[in-house]
ChimeraX commands (.cxc) that place a marker at each C-alpha (Angstrom):
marker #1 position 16.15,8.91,-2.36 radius 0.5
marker #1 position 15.99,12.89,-2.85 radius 0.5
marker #1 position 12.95,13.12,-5.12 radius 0.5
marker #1 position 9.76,11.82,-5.19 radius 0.5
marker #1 position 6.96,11.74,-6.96 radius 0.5
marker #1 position 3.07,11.47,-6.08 radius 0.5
marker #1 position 0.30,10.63,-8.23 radius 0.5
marker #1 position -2.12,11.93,-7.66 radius 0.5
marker #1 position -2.90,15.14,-5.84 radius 0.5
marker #1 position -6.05,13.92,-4.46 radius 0.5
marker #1 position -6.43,14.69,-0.25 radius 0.5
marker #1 position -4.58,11.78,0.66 radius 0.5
marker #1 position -1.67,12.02,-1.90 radius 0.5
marker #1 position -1.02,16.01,-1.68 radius 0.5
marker #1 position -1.21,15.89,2.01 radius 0.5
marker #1 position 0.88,12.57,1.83 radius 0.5
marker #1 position 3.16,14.98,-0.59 radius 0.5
marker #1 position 3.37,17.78,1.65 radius 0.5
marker #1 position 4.74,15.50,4.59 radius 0.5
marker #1 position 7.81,14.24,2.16 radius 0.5
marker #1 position 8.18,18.13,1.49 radius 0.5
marker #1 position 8.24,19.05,4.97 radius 0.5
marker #1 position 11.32,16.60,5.32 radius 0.5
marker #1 position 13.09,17.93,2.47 radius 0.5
marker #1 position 12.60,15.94,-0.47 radius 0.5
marker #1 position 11.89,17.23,-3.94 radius 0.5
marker #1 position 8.24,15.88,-4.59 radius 0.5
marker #1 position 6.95,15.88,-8.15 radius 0.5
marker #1 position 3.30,15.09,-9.17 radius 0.5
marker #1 position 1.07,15.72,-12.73 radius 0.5
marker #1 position -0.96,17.99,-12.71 radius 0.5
marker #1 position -2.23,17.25,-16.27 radius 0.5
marker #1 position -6.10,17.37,-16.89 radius 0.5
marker #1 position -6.49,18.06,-13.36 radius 0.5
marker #1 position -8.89,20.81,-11.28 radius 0.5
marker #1 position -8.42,23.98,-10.30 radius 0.5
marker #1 position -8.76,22.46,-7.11 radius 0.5
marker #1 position -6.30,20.21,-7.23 radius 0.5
marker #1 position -3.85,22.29,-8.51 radius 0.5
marker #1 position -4.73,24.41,-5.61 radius 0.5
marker #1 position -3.61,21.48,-3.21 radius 0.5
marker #1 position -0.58,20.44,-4.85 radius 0.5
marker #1 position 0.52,24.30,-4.89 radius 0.5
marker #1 position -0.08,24.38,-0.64 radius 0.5
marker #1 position 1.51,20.90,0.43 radius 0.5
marker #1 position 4.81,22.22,-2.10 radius 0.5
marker #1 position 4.42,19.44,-4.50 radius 0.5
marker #1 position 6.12,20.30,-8.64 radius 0.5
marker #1 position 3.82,19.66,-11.46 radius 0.5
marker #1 position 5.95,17.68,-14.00 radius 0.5
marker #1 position 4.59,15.19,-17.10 radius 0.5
marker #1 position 4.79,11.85,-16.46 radius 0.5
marker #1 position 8.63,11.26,-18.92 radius 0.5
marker #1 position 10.32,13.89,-16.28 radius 0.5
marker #1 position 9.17,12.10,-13.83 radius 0.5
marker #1 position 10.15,8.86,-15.10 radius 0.5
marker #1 position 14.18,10.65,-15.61 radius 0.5
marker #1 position 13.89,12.57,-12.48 radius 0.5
marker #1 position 12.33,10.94,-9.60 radius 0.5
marker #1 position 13.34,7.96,-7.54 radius 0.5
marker #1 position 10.71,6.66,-6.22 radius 0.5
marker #1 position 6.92,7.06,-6.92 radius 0.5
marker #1 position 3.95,6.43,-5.51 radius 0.5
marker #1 position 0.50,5.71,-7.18 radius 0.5
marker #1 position -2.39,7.02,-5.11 radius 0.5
marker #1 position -5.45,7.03,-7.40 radius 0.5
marker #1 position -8.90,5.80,-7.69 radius 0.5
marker #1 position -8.09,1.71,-7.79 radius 0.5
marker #1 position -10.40,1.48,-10.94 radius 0.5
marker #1 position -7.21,3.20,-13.16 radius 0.5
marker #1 position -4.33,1.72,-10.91 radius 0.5
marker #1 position -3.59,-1.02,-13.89 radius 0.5
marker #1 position -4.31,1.96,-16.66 radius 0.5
marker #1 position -1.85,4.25,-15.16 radius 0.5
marker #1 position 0.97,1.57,-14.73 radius 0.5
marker #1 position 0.37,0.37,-18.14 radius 0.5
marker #1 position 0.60,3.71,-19.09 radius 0.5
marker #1 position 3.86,4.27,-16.81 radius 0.5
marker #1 position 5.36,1.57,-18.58 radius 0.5
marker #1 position 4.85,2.84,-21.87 radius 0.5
marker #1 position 6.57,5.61,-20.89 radius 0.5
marker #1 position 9.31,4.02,-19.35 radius 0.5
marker #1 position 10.01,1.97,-22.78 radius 0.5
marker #1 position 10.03,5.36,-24.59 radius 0.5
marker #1 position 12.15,7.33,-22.14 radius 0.5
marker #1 position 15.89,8.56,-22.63 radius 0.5
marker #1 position 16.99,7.23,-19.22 radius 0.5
marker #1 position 19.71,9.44,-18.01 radius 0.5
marker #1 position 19.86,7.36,-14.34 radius 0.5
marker #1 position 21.98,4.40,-13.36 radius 0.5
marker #1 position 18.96,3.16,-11.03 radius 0.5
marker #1 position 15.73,2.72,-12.31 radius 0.5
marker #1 position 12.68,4.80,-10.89 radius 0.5
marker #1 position 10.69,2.21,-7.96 radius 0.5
marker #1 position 7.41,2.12,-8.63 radius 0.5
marker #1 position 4.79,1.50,-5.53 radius 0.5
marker #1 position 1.36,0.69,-5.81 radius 0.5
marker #1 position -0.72,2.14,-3.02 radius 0.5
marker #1 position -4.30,1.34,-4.41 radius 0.5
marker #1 position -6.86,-0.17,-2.36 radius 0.5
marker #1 position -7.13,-3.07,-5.18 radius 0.5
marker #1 position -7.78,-6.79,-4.65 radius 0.5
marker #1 position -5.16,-9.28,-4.26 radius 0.5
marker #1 position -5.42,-10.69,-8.58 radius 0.5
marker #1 position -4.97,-7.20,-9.51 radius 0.5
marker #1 position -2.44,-6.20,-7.75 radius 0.5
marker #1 position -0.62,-9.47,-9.29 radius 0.5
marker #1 position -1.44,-8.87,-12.82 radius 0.5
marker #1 position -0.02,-5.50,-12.20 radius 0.5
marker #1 position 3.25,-7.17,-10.77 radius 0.5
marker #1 position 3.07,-9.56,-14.27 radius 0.5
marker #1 position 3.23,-6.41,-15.92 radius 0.5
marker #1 position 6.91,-4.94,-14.43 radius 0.5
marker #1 position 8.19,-8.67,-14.22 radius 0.5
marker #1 position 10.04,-8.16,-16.94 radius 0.5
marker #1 position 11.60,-4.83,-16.23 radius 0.5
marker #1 position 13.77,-3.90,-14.20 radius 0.5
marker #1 position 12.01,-1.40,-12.00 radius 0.5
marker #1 position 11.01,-2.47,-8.52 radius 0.5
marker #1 position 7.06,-3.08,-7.87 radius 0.5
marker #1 position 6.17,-2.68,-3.98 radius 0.5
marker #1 position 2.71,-3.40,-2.96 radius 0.5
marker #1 position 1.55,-0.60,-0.04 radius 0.5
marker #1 position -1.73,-0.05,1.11 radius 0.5
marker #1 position -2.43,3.21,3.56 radius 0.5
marker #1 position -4.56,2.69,6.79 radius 0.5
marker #1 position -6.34,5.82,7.92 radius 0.5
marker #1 position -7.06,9.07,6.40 radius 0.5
marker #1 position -4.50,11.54,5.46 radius 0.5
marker #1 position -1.91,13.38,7.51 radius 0.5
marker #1 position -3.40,16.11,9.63 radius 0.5
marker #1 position -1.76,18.05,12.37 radius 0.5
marker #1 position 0.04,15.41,14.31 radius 0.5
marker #1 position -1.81,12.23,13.07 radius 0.5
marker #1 position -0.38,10.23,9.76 radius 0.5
marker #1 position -1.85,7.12,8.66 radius 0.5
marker #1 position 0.30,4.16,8.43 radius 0.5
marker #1 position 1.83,2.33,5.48 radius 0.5
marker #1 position 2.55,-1.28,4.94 radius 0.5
marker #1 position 4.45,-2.33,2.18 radius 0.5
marker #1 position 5.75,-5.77,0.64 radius 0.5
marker #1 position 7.48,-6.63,-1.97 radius 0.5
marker #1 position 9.13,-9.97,-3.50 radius 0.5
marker #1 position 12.44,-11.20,-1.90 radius 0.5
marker #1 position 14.15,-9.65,-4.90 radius 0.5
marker #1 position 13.18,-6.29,-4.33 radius 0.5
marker #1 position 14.25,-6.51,-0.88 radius 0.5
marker #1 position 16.48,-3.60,-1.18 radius 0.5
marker #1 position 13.79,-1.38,-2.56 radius 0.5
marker #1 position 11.37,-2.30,-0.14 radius 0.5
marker #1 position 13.99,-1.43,2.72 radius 0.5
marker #1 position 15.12,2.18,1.03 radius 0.5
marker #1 position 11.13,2.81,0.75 radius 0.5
marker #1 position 10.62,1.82,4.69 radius 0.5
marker #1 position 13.21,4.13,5.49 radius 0.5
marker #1 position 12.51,7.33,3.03 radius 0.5
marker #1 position 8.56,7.25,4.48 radius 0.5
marker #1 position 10.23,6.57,7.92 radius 0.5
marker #1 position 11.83,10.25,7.60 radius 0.5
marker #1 position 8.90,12.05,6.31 radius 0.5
marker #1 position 7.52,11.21,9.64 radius 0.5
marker #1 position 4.66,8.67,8.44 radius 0.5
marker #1 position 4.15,5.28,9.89 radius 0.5
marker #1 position 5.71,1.96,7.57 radius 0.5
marker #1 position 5.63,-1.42,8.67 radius 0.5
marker #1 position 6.85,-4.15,6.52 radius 0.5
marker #1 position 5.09,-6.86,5.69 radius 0.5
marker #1 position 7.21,-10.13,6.32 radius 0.5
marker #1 position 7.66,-13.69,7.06 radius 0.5
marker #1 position 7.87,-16.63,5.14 radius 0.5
marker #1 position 5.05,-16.22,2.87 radius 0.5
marker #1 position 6.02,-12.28,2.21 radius 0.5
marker #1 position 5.75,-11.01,-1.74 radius 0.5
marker #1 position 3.46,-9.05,-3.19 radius 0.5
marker #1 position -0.59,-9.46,-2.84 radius 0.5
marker #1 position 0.12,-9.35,0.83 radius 0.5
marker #1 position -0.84,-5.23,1.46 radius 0.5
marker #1 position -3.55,-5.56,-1.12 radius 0.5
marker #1 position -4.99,-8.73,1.34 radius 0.5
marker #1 position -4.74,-6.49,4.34 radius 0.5
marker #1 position -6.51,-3.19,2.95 radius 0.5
marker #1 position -9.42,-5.36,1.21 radius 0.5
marker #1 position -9.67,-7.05,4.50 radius 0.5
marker #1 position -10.23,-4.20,6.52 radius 0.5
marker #1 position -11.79,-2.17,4.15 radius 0.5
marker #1 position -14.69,-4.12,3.71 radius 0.5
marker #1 position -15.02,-4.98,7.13 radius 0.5
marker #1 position -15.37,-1.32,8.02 radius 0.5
marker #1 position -17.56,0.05,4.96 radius 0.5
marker #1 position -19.91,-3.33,5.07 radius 0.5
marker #1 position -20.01,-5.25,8.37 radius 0.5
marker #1 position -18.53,-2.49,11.17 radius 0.5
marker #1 position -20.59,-4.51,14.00 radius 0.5
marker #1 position -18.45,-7.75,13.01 radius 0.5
marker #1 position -15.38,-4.78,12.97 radius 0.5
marker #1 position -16.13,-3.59,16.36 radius 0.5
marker #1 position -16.48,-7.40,18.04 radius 0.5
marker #1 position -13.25,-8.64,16.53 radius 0.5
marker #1 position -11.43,-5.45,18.00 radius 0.5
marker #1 position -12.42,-5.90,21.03 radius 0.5
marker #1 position -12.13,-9.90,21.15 radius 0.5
marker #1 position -8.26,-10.07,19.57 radius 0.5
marker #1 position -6.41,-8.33,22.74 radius 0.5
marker #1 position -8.03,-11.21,24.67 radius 0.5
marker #1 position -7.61,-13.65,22.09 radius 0.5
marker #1 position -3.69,-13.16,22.03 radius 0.5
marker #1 position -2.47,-14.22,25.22 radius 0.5
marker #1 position -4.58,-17.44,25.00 radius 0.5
marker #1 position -4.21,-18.07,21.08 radius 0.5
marker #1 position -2.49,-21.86,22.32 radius 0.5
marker #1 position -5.91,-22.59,23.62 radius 0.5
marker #1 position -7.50,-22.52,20.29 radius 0.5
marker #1 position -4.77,-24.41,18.27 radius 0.5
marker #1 position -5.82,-27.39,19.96 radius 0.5
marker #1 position -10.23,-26.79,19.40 radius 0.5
marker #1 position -9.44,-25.81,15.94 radius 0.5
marker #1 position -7.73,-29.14,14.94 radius 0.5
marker #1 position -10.43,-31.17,16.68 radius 0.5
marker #1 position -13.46,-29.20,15.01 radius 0.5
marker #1 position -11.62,-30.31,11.66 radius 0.5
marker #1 position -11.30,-34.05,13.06 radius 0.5
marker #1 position -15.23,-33.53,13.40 radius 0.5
marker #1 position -16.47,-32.28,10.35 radius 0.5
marker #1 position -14.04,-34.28,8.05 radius 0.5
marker #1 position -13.37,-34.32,4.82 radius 0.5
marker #1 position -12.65,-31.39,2.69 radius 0.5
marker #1 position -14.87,-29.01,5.13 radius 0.5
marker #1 position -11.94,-29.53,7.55 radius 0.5
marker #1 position -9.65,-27.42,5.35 radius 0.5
marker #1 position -11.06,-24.19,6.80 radius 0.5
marker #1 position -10.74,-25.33,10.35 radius 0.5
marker #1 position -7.17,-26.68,9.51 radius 0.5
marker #1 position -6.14,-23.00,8.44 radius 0.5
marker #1 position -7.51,-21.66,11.58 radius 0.5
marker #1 position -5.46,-24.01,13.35 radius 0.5
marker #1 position -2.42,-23.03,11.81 radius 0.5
marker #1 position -3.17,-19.10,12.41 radius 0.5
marker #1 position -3.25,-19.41,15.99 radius 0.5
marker #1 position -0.32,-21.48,15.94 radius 0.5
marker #1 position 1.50,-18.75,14.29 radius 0.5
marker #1 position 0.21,-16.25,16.83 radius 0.5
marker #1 position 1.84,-18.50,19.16 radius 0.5
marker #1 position 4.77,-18.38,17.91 radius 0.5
marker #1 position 4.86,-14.06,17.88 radius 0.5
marker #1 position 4.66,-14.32,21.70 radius 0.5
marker #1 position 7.61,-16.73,21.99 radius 0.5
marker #1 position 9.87,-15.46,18.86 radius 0.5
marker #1 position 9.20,-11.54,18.92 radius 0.5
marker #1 position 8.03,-11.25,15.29 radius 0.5
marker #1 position 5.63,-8.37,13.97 radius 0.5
marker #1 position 2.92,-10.09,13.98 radius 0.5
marker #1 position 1.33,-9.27,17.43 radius 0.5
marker #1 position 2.36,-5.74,16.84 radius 0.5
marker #1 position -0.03,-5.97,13.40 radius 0.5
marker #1 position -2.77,-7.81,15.22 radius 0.5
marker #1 position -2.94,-4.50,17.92 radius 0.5
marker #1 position -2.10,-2.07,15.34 radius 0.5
marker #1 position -5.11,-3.10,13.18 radius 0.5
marker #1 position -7.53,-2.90,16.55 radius 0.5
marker #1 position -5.99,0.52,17.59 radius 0.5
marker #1 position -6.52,1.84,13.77 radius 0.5
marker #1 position -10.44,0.22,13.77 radius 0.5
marker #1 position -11.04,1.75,16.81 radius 0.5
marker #1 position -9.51,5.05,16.02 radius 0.5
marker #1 position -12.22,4.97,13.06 radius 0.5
marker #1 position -14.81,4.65,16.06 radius 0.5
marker #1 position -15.80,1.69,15.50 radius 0.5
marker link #1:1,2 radius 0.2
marker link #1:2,3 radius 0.2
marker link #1:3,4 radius 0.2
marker link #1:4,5 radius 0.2
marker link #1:5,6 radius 0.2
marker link #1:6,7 radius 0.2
marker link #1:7,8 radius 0.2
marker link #1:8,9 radius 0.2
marker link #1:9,10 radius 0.2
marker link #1:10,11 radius 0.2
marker link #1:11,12 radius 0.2
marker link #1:12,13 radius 0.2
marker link #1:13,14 radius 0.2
marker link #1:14,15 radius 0.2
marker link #1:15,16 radius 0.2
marker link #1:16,17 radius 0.2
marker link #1:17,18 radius 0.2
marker link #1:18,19 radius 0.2
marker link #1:19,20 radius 0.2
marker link #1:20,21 radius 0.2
marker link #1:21,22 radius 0.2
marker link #1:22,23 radius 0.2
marker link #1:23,24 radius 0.2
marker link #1:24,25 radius 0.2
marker link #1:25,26 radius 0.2
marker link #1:26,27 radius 0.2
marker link #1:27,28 radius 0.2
marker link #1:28,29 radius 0.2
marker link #1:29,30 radius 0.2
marker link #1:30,31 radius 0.2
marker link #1:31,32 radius 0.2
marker link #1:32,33 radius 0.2
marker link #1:33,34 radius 0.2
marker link #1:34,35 radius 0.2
marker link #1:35,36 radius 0.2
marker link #1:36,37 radius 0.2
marker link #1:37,38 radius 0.2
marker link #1:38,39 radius 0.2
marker link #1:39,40 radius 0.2
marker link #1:40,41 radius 0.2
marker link #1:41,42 radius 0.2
marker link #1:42,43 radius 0.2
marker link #1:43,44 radius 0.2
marker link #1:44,45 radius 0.2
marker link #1:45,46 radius 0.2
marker link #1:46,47 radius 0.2
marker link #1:47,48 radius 0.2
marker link #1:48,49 radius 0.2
marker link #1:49,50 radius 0.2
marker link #1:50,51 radius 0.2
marker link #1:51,52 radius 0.2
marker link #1:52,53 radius 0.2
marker link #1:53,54 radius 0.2
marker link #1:54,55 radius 0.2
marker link #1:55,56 radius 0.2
marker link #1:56,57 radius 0.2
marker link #1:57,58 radius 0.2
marker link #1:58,59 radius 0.2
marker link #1:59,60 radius 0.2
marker link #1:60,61 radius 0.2
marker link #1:61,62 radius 0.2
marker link #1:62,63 radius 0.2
marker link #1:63,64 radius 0.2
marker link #1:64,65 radius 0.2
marker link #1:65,66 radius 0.2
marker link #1:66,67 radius 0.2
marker link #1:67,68 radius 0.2
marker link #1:68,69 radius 0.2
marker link #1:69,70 radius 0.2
marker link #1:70,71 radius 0.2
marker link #1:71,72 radius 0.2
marker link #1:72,73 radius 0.2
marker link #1:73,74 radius 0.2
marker link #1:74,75 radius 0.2
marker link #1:75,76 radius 0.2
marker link #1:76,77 radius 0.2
marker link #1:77,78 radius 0.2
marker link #1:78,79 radius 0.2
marker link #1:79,80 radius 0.2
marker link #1:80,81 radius 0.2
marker link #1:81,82 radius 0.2
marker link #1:82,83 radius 0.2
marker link #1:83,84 radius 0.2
marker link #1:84,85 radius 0.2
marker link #1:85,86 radius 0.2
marker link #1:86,87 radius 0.2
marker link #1:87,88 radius 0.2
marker link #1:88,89 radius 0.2
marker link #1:89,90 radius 0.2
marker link #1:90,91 radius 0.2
marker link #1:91,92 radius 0.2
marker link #1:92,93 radius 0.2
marker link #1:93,94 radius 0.2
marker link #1:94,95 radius 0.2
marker link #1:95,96 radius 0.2
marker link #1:96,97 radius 0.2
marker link #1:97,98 radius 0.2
marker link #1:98,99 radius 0.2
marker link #1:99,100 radius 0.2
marker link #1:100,101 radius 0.2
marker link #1:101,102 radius 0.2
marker link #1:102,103 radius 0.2
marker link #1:103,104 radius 0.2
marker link #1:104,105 radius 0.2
marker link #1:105,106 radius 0.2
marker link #1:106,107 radius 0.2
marker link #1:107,108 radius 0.2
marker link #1:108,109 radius 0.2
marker link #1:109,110 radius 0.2
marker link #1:110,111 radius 0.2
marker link #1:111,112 radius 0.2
marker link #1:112,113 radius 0.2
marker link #1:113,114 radius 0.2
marker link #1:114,115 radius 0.2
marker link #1:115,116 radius 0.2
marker link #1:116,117 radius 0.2
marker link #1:117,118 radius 0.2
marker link #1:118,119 radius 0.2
marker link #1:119,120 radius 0.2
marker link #1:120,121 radius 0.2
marker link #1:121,122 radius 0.2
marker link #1:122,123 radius 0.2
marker link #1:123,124 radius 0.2
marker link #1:124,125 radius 0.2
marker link #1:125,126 radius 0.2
marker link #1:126,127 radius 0.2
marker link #1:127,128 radius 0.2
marker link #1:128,129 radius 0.2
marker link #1:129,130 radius 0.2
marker link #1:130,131 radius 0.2
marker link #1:131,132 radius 0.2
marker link #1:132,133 radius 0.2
marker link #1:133,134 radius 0.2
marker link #1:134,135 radius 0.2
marker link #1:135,136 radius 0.2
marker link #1:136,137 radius 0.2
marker link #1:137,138 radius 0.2
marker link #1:138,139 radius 0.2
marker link #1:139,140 radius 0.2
marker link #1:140,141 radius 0.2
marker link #1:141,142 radius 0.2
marker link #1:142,143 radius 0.2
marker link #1:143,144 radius 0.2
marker link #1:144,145 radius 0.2
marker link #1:145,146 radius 0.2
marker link #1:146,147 radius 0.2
marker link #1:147,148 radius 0.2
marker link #1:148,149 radius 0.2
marker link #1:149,150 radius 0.2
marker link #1:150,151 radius 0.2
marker link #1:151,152 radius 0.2
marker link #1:152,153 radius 0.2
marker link #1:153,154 radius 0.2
marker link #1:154,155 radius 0.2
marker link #1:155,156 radius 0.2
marker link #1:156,157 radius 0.2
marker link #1:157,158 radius 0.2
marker link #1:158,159 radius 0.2
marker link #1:159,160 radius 0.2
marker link #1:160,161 radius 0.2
marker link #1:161,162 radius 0.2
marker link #1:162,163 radius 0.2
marker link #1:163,164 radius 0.2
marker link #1:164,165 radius 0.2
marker link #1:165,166 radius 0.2
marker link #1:166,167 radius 0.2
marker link #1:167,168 radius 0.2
marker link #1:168,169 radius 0.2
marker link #1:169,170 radius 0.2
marker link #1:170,171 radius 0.2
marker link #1:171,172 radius 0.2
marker link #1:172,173 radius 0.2
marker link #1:173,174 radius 0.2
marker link #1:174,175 radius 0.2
marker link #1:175,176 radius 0.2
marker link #1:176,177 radius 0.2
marker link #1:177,178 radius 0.2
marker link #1:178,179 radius 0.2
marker link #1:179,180 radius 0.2
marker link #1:180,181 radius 0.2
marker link #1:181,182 radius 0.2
marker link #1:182,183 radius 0.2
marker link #1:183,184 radius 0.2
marker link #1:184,185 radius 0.2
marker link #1:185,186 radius 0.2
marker link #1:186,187 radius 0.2
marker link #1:187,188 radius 0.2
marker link #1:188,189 radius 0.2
marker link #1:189,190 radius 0.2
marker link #1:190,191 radius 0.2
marker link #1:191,192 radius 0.2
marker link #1:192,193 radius 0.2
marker link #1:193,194 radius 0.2
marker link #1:194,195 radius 0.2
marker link #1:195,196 radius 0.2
marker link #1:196,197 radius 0.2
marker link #1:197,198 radius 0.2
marker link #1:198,199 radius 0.2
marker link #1:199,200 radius 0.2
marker link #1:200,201 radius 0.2
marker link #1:201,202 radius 0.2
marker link #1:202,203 radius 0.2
marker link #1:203,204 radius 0.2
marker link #1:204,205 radius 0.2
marker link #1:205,206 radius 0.2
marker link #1:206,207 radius 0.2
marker link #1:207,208 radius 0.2
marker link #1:208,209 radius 0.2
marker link #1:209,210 radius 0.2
marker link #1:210,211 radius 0.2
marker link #1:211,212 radius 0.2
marker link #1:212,213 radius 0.2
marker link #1:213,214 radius 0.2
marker link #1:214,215 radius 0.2
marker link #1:215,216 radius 0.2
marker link #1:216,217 radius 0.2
marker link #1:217,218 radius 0.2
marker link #1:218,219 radius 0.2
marker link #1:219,220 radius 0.2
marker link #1:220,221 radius 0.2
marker link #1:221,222 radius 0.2
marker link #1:222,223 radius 0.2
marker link #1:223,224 radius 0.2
marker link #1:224,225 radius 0.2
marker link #1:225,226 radius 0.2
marker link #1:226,227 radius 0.2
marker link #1:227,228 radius 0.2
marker link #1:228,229 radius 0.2
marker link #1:229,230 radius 0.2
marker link #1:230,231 radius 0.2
marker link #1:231,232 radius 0.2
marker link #1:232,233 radius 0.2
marker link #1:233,234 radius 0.2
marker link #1:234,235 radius 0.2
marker link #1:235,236 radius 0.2
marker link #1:236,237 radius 0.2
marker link #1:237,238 radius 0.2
marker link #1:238,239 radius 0.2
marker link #1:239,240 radius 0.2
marker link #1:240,241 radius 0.2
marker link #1:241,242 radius 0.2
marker link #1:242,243 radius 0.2
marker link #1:243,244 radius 0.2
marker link #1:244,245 radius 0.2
marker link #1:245,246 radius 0.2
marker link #1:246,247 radius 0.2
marker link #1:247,248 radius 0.2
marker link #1:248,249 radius 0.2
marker link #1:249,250 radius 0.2
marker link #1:250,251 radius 0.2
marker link #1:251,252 radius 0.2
marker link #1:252,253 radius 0.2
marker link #1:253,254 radius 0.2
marker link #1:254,255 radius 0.2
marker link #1:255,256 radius 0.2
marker link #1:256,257 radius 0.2
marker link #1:257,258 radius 0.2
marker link #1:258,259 radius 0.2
marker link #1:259,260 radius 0.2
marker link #1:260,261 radius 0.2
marker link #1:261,262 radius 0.2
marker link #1:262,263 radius 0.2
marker link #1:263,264 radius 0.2
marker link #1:264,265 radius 0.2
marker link #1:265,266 radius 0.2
marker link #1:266,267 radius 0.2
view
């Protein structure tokens, strides 16, 4: 992938922009019915204003970065588009979603591409934007289908320097980025006591998660009935925590990379 596009070129997404720049892509945004100010900031990170049809012939891969209240207006809109375009391009344009939105929309924007044939990736971006030497971190999902998209994604914001994990495992697909940045978004903005407890309690939680398996399943025994669901659940997250330290997957690795980013925060 040689050329990318950003929407928008708010702080995050121009200095997101300027970081795929820096690494030599092509990076294409719209500037349309935007500030002076943001013009201003897509001019210094070395982003191309283009309208939203060039984009659509031009770019490879884009990324929406806008206020989540129009993420579903602007792929609906992207869409429309899309339909109307002369496609010139063998591959169709992937289109990522990196909107702090909630889980259902994310889906019913998902619904909306089902029937195309343009990849939908789900990405959510912990931390503020690129400065200096710090970058945020993305982490991206996407149904087993788009597997190949997801992959070429990992590795094109690999390059540019910024920080991608992929979201895996045997329950992977899309809703699964959204999850994580509604989770620790609201944790930070509403409860950051409850935030600075749990980062401190999961490093020592890890090593003993086997412990808990165990308590979990009797607490359920206890309660009964359909209260025992909850407890059941918790059972079975330990269990899979369990499992990381055996097995090697990511999940440990997102366990301490979520403490090291709430703490980083100052929480």
């Amino acid at each position: 992938m040689s050329t990318i596009a950003v929407i928008a070129a708010g702080a995050m997404g121009s200095n997101v922009g300027r970081k795929f720049v820096e690494a030599g892509y092509t990076v294409l945004t719209s500037l349309e019915g935007r500030s002076d100010a943001t013009r201003k900031r897509a001019e210094e990170a070395g982003m191309i204003d283009a309208d939203l049809p060039s984009i659509i012939k031009k770019a490879d891969i884009l990324l929406s970065i806008i206020p989540p209240k129009d993420a579903i207006a602007f792929a609906e809109r992207f869409l429309r588009e899309y339909e109307s375009a002369e496609m010139i391009k063998s591959e169709p344009i992937v289109f990522v979603d990196c909107n702090a939105v909630n889980v259902d929309t994310l889906r019913r924007m998902g619904t909306l591409f089902a029937a195309t044939k343009i990849p939908f990736l789900d990405a959510c971006i912990i931390g503020g934007p690129p400065s200096g030497s710090y970058v945020p971190t993305f982490y991206a999902c996407a149904d087993p289908k788009h597997g190949d998209a997801l992959q070429e994604f990992q590795a094109t914001v690999g390059r540019a320097g910024i920080k991608i994990r992929i979201l895996g495992g045997q329950e992977s697909g899309i809703g699964n980025a959204s999850a994580l940045k509604m989770s620790y978004a609201e944790l930070s903005d509403s409860q950051p006591e409850l935030l600075a407890r749990i980062t401190r309690a999961v490093p020592a939680m890890i090593p003993k998660a086997y412990r808990w398996v165990g308590e979990m399943e009797e607490i359920a025994g206890f309660v009964g009935r359909e209260e025992s669901d909850i407890y059941h659940g918790m059972a079975n997250i330990y269990a899979r925590i369990e499992r990381s330290l055996t097995e090697g997957n990511e999940d440990i690795e997102t366990l301490k990379e979520f403490v090291a980013k709430a703490k980083s925060r100052g929480v």
